[in-house]
N, C-alpha and C positions, 0 to 999 in steps of 0.2 A: 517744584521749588517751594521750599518751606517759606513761611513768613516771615522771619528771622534774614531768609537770605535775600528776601526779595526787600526787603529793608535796608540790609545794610548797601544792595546795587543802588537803591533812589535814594540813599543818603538820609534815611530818617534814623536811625538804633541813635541815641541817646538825647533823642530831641524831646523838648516837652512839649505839649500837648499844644500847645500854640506856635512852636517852631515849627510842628510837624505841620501842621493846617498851613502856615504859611509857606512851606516848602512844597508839600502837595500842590500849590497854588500857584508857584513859580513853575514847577512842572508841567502843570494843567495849558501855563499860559503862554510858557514856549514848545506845547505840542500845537495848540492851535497856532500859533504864528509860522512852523516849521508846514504845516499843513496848508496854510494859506499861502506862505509862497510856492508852495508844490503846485498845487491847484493853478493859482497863476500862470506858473510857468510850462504845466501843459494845456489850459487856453491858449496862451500865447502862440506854443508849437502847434495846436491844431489849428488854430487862425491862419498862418503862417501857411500850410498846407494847401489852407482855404476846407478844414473841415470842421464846420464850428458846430457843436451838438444844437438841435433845433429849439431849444431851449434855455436858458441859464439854470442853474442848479445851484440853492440859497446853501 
């Protein structure tokens, strides 16, 4: 995938230089949050089992 095209999928091609940082940022901050209910939600189903890993993981 060219950089052109991977641009125009995350929506940056004609942004300036401060839309794109902001944009990058929106993205960055709804991958962790899409990541953090994931997470949750297989603690939850291993608890649920009763198979909690022996540790938490930060």
């Amino acid at each position: 995938m060219s950089q052109e095209e991977r641009d125009a999928r995350l929506g940056l091609t004609g942004l300036t230089g401060a839309e794109r940082e902001a944009r990058i940022r929106q993205l960055r901050e709804e991958i962790d949050r899409t990541k953090a209910e994931a997470k949750a939600a297989l603690l939850a189903m291993r608890a649920a089992r009763g198979n909690v890993p022996p540790r938490p993981e930060a």
